[in-house]
C-alpha positions in Angstrom: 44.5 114.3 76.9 48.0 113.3 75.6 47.9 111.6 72.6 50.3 108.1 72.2 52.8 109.6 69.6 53.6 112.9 71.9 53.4 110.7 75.0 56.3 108.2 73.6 58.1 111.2 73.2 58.0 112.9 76.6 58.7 109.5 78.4 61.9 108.9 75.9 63.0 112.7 76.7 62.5 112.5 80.4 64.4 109.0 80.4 67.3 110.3 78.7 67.9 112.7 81.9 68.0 109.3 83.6 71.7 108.4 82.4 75.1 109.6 82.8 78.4 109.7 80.9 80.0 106.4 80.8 77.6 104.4 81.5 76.2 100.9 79.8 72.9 101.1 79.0 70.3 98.3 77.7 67.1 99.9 75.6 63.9 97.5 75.7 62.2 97.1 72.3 59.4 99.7 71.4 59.3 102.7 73.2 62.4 102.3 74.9 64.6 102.6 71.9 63.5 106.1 71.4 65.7 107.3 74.3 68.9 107.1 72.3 67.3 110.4 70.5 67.7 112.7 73.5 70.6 112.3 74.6 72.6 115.4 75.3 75.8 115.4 72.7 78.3 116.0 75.6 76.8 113.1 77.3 78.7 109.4 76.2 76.3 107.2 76.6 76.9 103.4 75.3 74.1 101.7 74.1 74.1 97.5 74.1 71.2 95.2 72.4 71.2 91.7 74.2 71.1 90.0 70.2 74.8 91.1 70.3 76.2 94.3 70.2 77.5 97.5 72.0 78.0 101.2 71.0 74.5 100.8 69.1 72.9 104.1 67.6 69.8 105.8 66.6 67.7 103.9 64.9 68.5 103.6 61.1 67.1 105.7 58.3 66.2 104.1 54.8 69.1 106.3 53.2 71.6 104.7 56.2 70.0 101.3 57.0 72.3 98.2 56.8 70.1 95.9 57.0 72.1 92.8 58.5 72.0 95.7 61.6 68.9 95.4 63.9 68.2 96.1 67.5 66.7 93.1 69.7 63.0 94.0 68.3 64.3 93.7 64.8 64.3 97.5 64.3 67.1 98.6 62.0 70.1 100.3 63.8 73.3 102.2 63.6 76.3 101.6 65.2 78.8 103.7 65.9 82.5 103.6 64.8 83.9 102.0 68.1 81.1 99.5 67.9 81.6 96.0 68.6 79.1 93.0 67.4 79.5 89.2 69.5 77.8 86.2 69.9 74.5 85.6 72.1 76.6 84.3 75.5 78.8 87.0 76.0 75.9 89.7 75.5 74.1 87.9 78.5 77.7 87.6 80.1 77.5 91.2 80.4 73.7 91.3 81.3 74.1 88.5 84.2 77.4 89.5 84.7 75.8 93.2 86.2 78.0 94.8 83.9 74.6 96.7 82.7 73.7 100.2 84.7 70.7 101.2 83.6 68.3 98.7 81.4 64.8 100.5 80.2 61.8 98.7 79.2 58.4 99.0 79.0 55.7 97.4 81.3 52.3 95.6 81.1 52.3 96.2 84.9 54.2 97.5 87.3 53.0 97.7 91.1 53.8 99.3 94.7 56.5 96.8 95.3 58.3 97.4 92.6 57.2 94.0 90.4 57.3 93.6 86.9 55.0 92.0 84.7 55.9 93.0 81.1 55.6 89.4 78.9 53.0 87.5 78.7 48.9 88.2 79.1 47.5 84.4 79.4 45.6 83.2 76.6 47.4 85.6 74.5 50.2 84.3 72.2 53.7 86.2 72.8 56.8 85.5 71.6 58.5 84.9 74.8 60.2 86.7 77.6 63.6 87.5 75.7 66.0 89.2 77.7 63.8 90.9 80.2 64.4 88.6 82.9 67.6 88.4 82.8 67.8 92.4 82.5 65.9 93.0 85.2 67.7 91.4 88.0 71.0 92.1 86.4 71.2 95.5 86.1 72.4 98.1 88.3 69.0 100.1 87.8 65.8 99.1 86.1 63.8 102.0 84.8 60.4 101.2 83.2 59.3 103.6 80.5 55.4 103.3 79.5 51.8 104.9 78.8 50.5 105.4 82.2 47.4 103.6 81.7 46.2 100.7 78.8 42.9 101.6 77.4 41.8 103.8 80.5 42.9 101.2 82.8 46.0 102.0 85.3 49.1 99.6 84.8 50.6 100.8 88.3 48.5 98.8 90.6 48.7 97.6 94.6 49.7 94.2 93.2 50.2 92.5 89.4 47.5 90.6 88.2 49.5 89.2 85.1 52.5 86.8 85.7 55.5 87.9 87.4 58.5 88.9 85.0 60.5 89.3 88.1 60.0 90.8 91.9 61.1 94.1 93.8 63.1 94.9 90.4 61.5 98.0 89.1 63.8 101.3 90.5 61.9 103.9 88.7 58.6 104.1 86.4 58.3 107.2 84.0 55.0 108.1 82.2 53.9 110.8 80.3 52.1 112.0 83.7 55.3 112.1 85.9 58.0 110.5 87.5 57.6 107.7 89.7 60.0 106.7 92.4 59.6 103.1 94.4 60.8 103.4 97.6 60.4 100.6 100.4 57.2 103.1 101.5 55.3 103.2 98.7 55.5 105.1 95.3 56.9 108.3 95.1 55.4 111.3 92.6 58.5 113.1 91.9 57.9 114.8 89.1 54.7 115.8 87.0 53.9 116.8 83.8 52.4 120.0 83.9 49.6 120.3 82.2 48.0 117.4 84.9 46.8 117.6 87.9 48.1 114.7 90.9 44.3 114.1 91.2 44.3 113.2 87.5 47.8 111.2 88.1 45.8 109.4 91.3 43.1 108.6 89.5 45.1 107.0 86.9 47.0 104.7 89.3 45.5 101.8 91.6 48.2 102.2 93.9 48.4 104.7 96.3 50.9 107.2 95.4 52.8 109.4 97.7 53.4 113.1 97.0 56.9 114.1 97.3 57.6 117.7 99.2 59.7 118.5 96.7 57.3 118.0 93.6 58.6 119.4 90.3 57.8 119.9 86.5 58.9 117.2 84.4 61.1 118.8 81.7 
């Protein structure tokens, strides 16, 4: 088995191969945020947190933290030098706006169709949606970024069980079993980790996955 702290890091690596120079990228609290560690130096990627700012770093040190800097989770940040900081409606100016390309966030489900629950569990206090439905239906490409299963049980099902965060929104899931496409068929298995097997990867997903003919390695 994988355990949580190397899985986080293979789903934040594998992500990172996800964007491109140029582009403007939203980072989901938790496990999202640890994507702006991989990414390639010659690669100018520029990071935005929907509290207010673009050209947001790694997450801060104790030796560099400013602590009036914080990501949307209230994670201490960096920013870089052509940084900018702004109020809350032009940050969802450039969410709604579809100025985003790629927002990443994690999932509480995600099924065939490409839904997205990822806020609330009834009966369970949360402190609200935030930005993810906006995100979600405003970005160029949603990719979700999560442990493949919660306590043994798969979060990629047939359908959602939990509350909608929004419908047919999800583009991509990536796991630290592989590398899920959703296509209008059904779920692809692009990639794999390689030290599972796509029976362990089936049995840890509810929905029916299909098996690309070009299956590779994650790396």
């Amino acid at each position: 088995m994988i355990d949580s702290k190397e899985a986080k890091e293979i789903i934040a690596k594998r992500v990172a191969k996800e964007l491109s120079d140029g582009q403007l990228v939203n980072l989901g609290i938790g496990l999202p945020t640890k994507v702006v560690n991989y990414i390639p130096e010659d690669i100018n990627v520029t990071f935005q947190s929907e509290n207010g700012m673009v050209g947001m770093g790694k997450l801060a040190r104790d030796e560099g933290m400013d602590e009036d800097i914080t990501n949307a989770g209230g994670q201490f940040v960096s920013i870089l030098n052509e940084g900018a900081f702004f109020d809350s409606s032009m940050s969802f100016g450039l969410i709604r706006g579809g100025h985003v390309d790629v927002t990443v966030l994690g999932a509480l489900q995600v099924d065939e169709k490409g839904n997205l629950a990822n806020w609330i569990i009834p009966g369970k206090l949360v402190p609200g949606m935030g930005g993810a439905m906006d995100l979600v239906v405003g970005a160029k490409k949603v990719v979700v970024a999560m442990i493949h299963t919660a306590k043994g049980k798969p979060k990629i099902l047939k359908e959602c069980s939990l509350p909608f965060t929004a419908k047919q929104v999800v583009d991509l899931i990536v796991t630290e079993y592989g590398v899920i496409e959703v296509t209008k068929e059904g779920l692809v298995l692009k990639e794999i980790n390689k030290d599972i097997s796509v029976e362990q990867v089936q049995e840890a997903t509810d929905a029916k996955l299909i098996i690309s003919e070009n299956l590779e390695y994650m790396n």
